[in-house]
Backbone bond lengths (Angstrom), bond angles and torsions (degrees), N, CA, C in turn:
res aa  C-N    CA-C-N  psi(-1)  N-CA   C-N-CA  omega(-1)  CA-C   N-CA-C  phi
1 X - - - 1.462 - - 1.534 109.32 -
2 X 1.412 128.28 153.13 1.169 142.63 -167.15 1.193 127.65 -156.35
3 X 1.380 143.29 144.99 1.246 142.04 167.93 1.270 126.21 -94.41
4 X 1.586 111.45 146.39 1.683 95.74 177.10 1.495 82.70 -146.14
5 X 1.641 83.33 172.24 1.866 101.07 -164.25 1.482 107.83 -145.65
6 X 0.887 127.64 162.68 1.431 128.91 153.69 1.676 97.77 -137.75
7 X 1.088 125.60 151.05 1.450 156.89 157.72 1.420 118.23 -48.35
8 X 1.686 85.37 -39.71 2.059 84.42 -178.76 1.527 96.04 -163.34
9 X 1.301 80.02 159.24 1.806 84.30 174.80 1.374 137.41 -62.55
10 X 1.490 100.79 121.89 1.391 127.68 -168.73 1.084 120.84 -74.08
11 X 1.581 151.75 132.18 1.177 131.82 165.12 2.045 91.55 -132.32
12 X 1.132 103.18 -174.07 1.169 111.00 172.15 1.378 109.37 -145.56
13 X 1.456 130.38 150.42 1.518 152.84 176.82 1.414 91.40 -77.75
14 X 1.475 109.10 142.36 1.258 114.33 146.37 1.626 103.96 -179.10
15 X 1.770 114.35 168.96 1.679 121.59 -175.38 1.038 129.27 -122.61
16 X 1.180 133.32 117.12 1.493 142.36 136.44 0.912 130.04 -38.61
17 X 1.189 124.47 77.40 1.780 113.25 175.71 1.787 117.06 -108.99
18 X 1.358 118.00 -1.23 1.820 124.15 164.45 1.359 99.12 -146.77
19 X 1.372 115.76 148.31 1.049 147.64 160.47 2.075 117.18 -31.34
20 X 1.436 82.10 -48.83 1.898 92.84 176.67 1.979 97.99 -81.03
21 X 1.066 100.42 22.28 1.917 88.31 168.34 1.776 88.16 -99.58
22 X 1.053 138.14 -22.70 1.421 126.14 -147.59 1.910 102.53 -63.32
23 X 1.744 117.42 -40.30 1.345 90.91 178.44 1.095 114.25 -68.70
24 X 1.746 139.69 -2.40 1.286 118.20 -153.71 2.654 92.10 -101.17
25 X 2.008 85.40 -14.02 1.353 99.15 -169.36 1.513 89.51 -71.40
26 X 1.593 141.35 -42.43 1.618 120.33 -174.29 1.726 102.17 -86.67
27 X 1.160 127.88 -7.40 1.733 99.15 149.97 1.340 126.25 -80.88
28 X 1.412 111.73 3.99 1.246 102.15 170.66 1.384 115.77 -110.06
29 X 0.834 111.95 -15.14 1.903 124.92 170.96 1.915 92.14 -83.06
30 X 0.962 135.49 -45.28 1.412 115.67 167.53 1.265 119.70 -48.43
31 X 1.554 125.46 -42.49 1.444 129.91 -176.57 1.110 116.09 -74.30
32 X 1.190 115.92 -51.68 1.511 109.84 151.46 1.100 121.66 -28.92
33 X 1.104 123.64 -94.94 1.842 136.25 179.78 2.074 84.64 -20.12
34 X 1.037 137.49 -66.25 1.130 156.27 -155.46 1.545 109.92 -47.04
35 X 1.207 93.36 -48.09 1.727 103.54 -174.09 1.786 109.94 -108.60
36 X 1.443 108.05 31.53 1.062 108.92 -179.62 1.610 137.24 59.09
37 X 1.765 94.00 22.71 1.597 96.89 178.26 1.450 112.95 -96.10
38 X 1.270 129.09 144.14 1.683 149.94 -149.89 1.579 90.65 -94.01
39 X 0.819 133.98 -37.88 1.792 123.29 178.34 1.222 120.81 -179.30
40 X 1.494 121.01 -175.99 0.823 128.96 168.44 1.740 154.19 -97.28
41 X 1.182 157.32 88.18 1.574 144.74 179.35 1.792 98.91 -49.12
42 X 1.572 109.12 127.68 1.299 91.62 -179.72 1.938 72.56 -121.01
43 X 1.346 109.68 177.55 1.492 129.47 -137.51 1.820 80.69 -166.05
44 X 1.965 102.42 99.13 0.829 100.47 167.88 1.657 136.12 -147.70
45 X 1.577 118.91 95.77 0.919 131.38 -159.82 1.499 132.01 -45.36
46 X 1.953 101.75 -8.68 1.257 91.64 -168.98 1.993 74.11 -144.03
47 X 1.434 124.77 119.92 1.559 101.33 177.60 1.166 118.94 -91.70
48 X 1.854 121.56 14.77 1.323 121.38 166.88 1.772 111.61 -90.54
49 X 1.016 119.60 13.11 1.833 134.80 -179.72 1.673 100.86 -57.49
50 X 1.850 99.81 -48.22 1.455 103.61 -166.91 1.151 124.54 -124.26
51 X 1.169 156.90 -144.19 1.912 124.18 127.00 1.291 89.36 -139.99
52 X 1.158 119.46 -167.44 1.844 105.45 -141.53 1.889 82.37 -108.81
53 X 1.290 127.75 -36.21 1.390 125.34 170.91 1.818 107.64 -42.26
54 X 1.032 110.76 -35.99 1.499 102.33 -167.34 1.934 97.39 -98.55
55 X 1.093 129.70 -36.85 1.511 115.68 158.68 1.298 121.53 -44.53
56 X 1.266 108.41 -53.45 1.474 122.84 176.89 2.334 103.11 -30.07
57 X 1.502 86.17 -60.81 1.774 96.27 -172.44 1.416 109.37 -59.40
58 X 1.217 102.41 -39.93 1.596 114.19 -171.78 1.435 119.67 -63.40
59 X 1.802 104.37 -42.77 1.350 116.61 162.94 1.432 117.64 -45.48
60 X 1.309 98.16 -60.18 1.890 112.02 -164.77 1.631 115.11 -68.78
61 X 1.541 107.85 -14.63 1.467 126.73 162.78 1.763 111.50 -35.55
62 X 1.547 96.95 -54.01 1.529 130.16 -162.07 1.165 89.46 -99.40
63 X 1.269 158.03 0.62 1.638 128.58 -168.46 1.665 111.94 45.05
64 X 1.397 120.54 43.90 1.170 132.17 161.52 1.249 140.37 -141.66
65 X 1.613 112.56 161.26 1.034 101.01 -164.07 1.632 131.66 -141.93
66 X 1.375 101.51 161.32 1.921 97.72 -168.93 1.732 116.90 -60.48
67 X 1.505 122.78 82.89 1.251 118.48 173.19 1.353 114.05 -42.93
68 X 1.647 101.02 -74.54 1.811 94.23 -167.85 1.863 86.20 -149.42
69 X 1.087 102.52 161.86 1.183 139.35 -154.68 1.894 102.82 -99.41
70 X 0.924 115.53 71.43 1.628 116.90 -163.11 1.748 109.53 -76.65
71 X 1.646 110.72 129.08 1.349 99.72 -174.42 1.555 128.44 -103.05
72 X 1.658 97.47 15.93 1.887 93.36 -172.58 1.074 146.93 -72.58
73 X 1.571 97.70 -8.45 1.556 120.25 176.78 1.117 105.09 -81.34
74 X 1.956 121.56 -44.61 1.743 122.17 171.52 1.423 113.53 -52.21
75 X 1.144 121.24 -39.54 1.456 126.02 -149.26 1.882 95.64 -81.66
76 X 1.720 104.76 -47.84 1.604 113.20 -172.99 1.526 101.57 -59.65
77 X 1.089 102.63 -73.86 1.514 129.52 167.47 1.995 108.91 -10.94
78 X 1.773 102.50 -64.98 1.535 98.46 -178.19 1.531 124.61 -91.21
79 X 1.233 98.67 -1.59 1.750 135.19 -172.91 1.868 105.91 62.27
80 X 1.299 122.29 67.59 1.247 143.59 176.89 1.088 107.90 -83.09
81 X 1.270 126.46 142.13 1.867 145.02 -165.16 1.932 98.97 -160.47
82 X 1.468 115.84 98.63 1.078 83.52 156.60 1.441 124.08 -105.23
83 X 1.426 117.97 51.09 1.587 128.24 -171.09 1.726 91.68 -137.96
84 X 1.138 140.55 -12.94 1.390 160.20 122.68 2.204 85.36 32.45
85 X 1.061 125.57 141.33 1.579 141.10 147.37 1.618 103.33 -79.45
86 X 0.774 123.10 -20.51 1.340 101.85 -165.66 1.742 113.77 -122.95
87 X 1.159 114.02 110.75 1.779 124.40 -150.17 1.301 103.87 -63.00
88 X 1.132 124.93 -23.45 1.780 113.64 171.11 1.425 107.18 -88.39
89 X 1.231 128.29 -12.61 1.618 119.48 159.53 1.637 115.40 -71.13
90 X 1.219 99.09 -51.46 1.678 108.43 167.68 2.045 100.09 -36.97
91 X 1.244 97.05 -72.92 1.471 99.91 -160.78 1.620 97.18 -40.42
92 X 1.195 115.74 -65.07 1.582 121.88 -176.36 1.703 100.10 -23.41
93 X 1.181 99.35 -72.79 1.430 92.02 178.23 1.919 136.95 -56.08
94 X 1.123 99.09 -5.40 1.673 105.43 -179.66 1.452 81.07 -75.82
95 X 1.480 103.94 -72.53 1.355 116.20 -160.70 1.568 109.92 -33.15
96 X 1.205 119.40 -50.95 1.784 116.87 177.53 1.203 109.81 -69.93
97 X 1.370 124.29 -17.69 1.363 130.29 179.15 1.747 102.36 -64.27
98 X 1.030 120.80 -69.54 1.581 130.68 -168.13 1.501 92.46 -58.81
99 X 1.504 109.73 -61.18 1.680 100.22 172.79 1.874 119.75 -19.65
100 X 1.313 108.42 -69.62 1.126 129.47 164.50 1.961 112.92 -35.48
101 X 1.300 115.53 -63.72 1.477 119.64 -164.72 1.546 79.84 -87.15
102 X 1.337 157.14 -16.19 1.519 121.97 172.91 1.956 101.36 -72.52
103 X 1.471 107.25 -34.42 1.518 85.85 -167.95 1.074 128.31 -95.11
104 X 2.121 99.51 3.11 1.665 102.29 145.77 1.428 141.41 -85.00
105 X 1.574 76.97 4.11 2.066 86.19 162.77 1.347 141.16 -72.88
106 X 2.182 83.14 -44.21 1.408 86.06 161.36 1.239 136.59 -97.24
107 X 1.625 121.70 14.59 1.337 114.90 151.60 1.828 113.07 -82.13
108 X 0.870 108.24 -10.04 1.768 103.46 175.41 1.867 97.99 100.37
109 X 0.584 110.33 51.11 1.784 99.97 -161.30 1.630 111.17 -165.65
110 X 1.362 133.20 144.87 1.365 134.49 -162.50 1.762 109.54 -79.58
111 X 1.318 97.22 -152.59 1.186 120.52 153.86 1.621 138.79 174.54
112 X 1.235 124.60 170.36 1.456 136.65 -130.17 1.893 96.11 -129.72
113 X 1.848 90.32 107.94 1.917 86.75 -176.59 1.706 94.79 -101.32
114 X 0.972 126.04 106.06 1.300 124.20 171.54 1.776 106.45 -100.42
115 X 1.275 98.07 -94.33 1.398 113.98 173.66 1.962 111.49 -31.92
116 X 1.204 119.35 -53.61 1.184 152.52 170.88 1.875 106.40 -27.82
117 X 1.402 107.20 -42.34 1.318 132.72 173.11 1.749 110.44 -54.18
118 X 1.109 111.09 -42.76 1.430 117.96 -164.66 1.383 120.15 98.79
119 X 1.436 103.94 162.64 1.632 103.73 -163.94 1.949 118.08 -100.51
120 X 0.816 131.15 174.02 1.160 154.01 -161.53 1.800 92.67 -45.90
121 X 1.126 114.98 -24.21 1.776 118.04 -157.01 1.729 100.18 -86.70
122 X 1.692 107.76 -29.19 1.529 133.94 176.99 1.974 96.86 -36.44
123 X 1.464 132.89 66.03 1.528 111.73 164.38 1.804 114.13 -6.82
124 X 1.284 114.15 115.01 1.202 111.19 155.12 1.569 127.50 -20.71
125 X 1.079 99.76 -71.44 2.093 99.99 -177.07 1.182 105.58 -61.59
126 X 1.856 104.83 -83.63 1.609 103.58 -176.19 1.447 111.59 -23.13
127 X 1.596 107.20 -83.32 1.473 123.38 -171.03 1.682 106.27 -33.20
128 X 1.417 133.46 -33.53 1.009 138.50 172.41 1.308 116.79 -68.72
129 X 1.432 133.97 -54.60 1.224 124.28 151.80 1.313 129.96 -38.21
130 X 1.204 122.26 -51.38 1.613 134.77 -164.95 1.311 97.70 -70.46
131 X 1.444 131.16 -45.37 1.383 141.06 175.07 1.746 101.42 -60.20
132 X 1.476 141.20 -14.00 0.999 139.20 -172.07 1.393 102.77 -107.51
133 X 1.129 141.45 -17.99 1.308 168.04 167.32 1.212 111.03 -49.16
134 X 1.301 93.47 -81.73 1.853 104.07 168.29 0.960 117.95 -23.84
135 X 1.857 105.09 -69.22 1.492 123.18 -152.59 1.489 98.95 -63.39
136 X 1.159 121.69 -55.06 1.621 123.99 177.28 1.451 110.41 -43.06
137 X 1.417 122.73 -27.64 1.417 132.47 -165.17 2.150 100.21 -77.07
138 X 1.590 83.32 -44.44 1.821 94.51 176.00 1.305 128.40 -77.88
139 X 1.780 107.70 -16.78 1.534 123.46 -153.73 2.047 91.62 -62.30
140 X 1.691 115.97 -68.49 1.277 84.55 163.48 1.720 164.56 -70.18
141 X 1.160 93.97 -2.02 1.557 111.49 158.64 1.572 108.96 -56.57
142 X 1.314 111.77 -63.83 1.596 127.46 -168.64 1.543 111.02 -50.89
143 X 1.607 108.40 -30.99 1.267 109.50 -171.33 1.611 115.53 -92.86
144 X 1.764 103.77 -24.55 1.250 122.48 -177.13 1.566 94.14 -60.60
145 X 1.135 126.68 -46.60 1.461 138.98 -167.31 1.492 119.58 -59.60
146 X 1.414 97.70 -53.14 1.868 141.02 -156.68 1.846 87.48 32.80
147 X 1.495 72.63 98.33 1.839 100.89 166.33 1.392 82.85 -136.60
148 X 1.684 103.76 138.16 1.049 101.20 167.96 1.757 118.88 -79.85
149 X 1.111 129.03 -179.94 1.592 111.23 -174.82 1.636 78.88 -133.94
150 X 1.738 109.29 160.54 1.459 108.72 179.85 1.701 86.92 -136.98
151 X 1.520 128.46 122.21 1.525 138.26 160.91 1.108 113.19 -81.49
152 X 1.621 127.58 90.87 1.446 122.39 -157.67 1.713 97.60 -83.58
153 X 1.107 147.48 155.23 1.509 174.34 -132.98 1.600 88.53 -140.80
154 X 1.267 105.42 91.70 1.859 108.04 165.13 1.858 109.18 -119.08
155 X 1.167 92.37 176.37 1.525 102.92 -169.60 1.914 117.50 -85.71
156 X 0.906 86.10 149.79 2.032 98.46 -173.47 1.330 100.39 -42.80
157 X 0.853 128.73 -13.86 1.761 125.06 -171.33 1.565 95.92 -90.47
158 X 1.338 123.60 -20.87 1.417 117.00 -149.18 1.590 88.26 -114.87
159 X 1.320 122.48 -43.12 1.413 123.53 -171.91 1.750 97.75 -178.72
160 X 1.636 84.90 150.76 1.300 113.62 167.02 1.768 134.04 -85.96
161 X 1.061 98.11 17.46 1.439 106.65 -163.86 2.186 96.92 -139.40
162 X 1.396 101.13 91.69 1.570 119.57 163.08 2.170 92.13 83.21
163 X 1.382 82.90 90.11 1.537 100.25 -159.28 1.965 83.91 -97.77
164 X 1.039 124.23 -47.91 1.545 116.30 -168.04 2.249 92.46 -138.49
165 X 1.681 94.05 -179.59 1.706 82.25 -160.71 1.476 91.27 -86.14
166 X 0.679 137.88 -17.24 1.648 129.18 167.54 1.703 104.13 -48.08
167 X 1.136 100.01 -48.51 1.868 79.36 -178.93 1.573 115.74 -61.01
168 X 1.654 96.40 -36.30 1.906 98.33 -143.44 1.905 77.19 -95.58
169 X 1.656 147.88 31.33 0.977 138.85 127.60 1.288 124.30 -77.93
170 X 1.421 124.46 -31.28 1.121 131.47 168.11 1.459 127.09 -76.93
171 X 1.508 111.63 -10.61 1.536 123.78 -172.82 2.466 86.73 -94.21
172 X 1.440 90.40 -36.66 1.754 72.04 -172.84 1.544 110.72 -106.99
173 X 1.406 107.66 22.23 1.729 118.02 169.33 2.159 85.93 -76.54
174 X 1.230 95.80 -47.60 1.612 111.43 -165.46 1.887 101.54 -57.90
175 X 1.439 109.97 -51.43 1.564 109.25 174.02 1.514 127.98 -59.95
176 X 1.641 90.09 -34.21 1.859 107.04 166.82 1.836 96.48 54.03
177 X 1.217 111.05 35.68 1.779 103.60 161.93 1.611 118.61 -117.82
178 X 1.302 121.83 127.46 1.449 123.43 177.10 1.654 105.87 -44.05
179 X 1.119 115.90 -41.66 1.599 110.41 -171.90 1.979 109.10 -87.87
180 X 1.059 118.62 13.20 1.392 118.17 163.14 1.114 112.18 -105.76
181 X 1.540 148.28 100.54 0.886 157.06 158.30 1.462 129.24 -101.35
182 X 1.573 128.81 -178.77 1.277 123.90 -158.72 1.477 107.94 -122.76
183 X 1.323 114.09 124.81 1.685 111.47 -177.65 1.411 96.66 -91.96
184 X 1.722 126.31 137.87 1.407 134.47 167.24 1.514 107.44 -107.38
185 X 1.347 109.81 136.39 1.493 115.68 -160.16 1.754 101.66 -122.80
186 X 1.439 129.67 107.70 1.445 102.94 -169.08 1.531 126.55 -75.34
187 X 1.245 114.70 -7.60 1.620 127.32 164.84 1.667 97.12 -50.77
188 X 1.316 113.01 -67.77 1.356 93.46 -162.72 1.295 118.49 -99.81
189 X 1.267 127.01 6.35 1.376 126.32 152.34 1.615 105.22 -66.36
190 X 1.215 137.00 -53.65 1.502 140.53 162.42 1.788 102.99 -19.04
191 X 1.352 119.03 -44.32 1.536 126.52 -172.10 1.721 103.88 -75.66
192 X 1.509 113.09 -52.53 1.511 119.26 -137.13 1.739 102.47 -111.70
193 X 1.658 113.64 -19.03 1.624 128.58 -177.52 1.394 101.67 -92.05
194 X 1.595 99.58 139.78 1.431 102.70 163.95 1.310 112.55 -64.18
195 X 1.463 117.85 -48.28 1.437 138.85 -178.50 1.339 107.35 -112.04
196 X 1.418 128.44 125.96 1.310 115.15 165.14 1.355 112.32 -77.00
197 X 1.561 124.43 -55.41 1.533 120.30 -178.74 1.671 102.83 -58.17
198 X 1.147 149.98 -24.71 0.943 141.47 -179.42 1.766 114.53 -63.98
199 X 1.396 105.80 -47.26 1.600 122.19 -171.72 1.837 90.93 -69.93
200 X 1.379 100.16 -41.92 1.728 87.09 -169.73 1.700 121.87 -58.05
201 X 1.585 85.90 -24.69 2.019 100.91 -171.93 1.666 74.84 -75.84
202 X 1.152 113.20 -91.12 1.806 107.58 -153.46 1.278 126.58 -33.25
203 X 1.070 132.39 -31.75 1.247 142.76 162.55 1.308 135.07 -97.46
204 X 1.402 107.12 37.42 1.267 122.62 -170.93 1.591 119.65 -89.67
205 X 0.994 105.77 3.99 1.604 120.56 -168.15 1.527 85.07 -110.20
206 X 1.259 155.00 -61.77 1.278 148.31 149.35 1.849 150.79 24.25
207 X 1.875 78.78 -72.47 1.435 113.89 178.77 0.873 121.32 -112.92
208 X 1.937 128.41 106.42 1.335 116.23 -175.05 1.970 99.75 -93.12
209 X 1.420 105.36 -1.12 1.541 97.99 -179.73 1.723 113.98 -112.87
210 X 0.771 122.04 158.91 1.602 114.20 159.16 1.769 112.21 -154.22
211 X 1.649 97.03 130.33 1.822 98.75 -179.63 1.890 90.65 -80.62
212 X 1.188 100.09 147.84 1.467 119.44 152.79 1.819 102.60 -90.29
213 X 1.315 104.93 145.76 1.353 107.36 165.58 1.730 102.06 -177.79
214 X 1.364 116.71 139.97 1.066 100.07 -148.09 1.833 97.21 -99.79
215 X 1.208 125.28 -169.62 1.619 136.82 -173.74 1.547 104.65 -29.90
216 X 1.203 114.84 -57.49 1.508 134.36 -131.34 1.417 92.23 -104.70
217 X 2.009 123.65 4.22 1.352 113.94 -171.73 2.106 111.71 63.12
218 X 1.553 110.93 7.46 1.425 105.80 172.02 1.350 94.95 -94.27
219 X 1.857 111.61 -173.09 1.294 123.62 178.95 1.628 110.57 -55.02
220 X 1.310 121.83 -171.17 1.444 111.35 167.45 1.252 110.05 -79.53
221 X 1.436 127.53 152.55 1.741 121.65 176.76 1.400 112.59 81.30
222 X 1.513 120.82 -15.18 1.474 120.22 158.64 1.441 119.42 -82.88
223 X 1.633 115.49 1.42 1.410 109.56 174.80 1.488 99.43 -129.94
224 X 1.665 100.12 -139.40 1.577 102.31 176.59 1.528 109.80 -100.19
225 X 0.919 148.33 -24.01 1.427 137.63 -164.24 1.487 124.67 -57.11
226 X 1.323 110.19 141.48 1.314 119.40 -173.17 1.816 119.23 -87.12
227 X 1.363 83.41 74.22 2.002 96.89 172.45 1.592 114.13 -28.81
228 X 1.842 90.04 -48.31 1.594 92.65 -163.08 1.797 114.13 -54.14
229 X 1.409 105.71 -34.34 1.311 110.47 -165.24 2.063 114.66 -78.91
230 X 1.657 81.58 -21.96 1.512 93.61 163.96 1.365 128.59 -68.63
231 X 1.132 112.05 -39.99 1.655 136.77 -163.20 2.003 80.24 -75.09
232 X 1.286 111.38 -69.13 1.485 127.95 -163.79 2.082 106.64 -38.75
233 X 1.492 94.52 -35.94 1.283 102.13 -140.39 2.040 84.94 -101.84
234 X 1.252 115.50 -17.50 1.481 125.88 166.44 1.569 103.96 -70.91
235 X 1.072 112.12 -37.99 1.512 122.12 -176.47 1.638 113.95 -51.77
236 X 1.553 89.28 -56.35 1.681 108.50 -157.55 1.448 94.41 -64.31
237 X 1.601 117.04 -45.48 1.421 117.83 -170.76 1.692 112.92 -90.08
238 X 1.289 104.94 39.11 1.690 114.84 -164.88 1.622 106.28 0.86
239 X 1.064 92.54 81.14 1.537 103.33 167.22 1.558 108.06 -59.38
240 X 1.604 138.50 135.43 1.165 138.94 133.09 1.107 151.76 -48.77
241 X 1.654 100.01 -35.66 1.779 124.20 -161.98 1.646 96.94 -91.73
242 X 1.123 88.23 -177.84 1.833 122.36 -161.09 1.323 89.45 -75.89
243 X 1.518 107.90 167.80 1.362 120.21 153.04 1.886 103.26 -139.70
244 X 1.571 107.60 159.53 2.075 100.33 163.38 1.583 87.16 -147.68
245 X 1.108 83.86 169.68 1.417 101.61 179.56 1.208 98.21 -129.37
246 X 1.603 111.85 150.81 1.585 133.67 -141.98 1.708 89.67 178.21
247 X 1.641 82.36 150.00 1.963 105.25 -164.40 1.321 118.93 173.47
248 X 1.001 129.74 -173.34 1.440 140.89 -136.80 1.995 74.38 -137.09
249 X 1.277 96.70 142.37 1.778 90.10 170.30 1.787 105.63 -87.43
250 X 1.177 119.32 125.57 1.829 106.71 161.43 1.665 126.40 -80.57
251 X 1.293 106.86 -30.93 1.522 111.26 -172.42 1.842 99.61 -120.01
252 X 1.301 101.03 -90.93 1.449 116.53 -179.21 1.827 114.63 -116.77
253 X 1.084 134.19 167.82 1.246 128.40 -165.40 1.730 78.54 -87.59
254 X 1.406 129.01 -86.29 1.573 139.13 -167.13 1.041 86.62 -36.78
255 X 1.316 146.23 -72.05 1.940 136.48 -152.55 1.442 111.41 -75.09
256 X 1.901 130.27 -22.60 1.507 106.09 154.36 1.410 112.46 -86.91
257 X 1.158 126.79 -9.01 1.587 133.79 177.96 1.793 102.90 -57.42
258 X 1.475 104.61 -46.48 1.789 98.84 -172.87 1.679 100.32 -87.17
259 X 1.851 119.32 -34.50 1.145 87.05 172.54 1.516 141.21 -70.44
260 X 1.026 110.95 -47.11 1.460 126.52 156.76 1.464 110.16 -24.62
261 X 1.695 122.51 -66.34 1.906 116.51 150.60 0.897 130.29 -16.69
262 X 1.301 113.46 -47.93 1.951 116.95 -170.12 1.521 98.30 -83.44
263 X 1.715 106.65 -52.50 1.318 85.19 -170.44 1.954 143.54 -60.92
264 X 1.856 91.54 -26.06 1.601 114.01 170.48 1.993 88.85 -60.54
265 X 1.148 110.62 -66.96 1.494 90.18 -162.61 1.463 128.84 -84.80
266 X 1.362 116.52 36.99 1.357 127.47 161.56 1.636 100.73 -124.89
267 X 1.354 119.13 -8.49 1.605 119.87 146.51 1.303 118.27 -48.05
268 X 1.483 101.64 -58.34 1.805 113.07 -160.88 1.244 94.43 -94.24
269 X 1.360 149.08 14.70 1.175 148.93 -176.18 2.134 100.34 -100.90
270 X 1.650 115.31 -6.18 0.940 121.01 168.98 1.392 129.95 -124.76
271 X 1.919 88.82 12.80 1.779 90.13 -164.18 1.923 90.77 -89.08
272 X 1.486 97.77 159.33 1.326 101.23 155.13 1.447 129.00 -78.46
273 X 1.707 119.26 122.77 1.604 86.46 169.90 1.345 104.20 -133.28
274 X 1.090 79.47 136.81 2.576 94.95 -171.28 1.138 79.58 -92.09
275 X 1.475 162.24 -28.18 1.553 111.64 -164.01 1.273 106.44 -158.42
276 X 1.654 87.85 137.50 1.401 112.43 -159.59 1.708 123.92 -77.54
277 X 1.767 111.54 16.13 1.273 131.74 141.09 1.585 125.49 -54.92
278 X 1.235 112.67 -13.87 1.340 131.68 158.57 0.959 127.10 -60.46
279 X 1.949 134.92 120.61 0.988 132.45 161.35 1.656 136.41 -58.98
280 X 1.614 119.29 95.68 1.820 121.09 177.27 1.039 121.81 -102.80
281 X 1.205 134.32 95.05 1.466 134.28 158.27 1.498 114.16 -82.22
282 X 1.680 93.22 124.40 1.246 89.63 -170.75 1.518 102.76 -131.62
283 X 1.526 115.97 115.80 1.570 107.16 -171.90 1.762 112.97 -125.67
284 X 1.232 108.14 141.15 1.620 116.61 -169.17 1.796 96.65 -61.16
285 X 0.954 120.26 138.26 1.458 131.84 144.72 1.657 135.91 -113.54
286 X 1.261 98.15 153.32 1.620 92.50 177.14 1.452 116.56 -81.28
C-alpha cells in the first residue's frame, strides 16, 4: 500500500473523437481516479459525441470531474480562426465559440481558446486586432453564461496571436472581464519565456489555470524539465489555481499516464507544503 498526493488540483487533457473510444475513455477515467487526479479537460471535436447529462454520469462513475472544456480538436477539426481577415470566417468562429461556452455551461466548467486563436499565418497586429474583435463580439455572451473562458499563451509555431503571458495580459487588461482569463502552458512558455518561473511569478494574478507539459510536448517526467522547481516556485507564490497535464502520447496513452504519475508523485513526495490552503488528495492503493 502507498500514498500519493498532488499539491493542487490535478486534472488531465484528453479526446474523444468516436463513440467506440468510450471503453478505452473508462480505463482511463479509472486511472485517473487511480493516481489521484481531480478531473478531467475533455477535447472535443465533435460536441454532439456526448451530451453533457451523460458525461455528467460518466464523470461521477469515477469521482471526477469536468475541469475545462478544451477546444482544439473543435476549432482544427471545423477550421475556426477567430483572428481570421475575413469577417464571415471570424463569425463562423464566434458562432462555434458560444457553441462551445453553452456546453461548458452545462457541464459547470470553463473553457480553453487556444487553437481557436488562429494560426501562425494570423499578421501579428491585424490578426491581433481581429482576434480582439471577436472576443468583444463574445465578451457579452461569456458573461451572460459566466463560463469562465481561458486564452491559452502558445508558441509562434502554433499562432500569432498571445505568443508568451505578457501578451495574453495585455490582450485581457484590453477585455477588462473577470471571466476572461489566461491559461499558462509550460511547453510553450519553455519556447517563448526568458524565464519560465519568472513569467509564472509576474503574471500570477492572471492565470487561474496552468497545463504542465514537459520540453518535448510529452507528459511531465517524459522529457527534461524541472517539475521540482515548478512545483517549488507555485509554492512560494501560493498559487490557488488548477493545474492538468496535457502531451503528445510517446509510448501508450495508460503507460505515459502511470509514468508521468509516479514521476509528479515522487516530485511532491519532496516538496514542502506549509499550507494547508493547498489542495491533497491522498488515496490508499494496492
Amino acid at each position: 500500500m502507498k500514498q500519493v498526493s498532488f499539491p493542487f488540483k490535478t486534472s488531465f487533457q484528453c479526446v474523444l473523437e468516436t463513440k467506440e473510444q468510450f471503453p478505452e475513455i473508462r480505463m482511463l477515467f479509472r486511472l485517473l481516479r487511480r493516481e489521484g487526479f481531480y478531473g478531467v479537460e475533455l477535447n472535443l471535436p465533435d460536441l454532439g459525441l456526448i451530451k453533457p447529462e451523460e458525461l455528467h454520469g460518466l464523470l461521477k462513475e469515477y469521482g471526477l470531474k469536468m475541469d475545462m472544456l478544451a477546444t482544439g480538436a473543435y476549432a482544427k477539426t471545423h477550421h475556426l480562426s477567430l483572428s481570421s481577415a475575413i469577417p464571415s470566417e471570424r463569425q463562423k468562429a464566434v458562432e462555434g465559440c458560444r457553441q462551445n461556452i453553452d456546453y461548458a455551461a452545462a457541464m459547470g466548467c470553463g473553457i480553453i481558446l487556444g487553437f481557436f486563436k488562429g494560426g501562425p499565418e494570423s499578421g501579428s497586429r491585424d490578426g491581433e486586432q481581429h482576434f480582439l474583435t471577436s472576443m468583444m463580439e463574445l465578451k457579452p455572451y461569456i458573461e451572460e453564461k459566466q463560463v469562465l473562458v481561458l486564452l491559452e499563451a502558445t508558441n509562434h509555431k502554433e499562432s500569432s496571436i498571445i505568443k508568451t503571458l505578457k501578451d495574453g495580459a495585455r490582450i485581457i487588461d484590453c477585455l477588462d472581464s473577470p471571466l476572461i482569463r489566461l491559461l499558462a502552458d509550460t511547453y510553450h512558455m519553455n519556447i517563448e519565456e526568458t524565464s519560465v518561473l519568472d513569467s509564472l511569478k509576474a503574471y500570477q494574478s492572471y492565470y487561474p489555470h496552468l497545463h504542465i507539459s514537459d520540453n518535448n510536448r510529452a507528459f511531465p517526467g517524459l522529457g527534461s524539465m524541472d517539475f521540482t522547481a515548478i512545483y517549488e516556485k507555485l509554492i512560494e507564490m501560493d498559487y490557488k489555481g488548477t493545474l492538468a497535464v496535457e502531451g503528445n502520447i510517446q509510448n501508450s496513452l495508460l503507460f505515459d499516464i502511470e509514468a508521468s504519475a509516479a514521476y509528479l508523485h515522487n516530485t511532491c513526495r519532496n516538496l514542502s507544503l506549509p499550507s494547508p490552503n493547498h489542495f491533497d488528495i491522498s488515496l490508499k492503493m494496492d
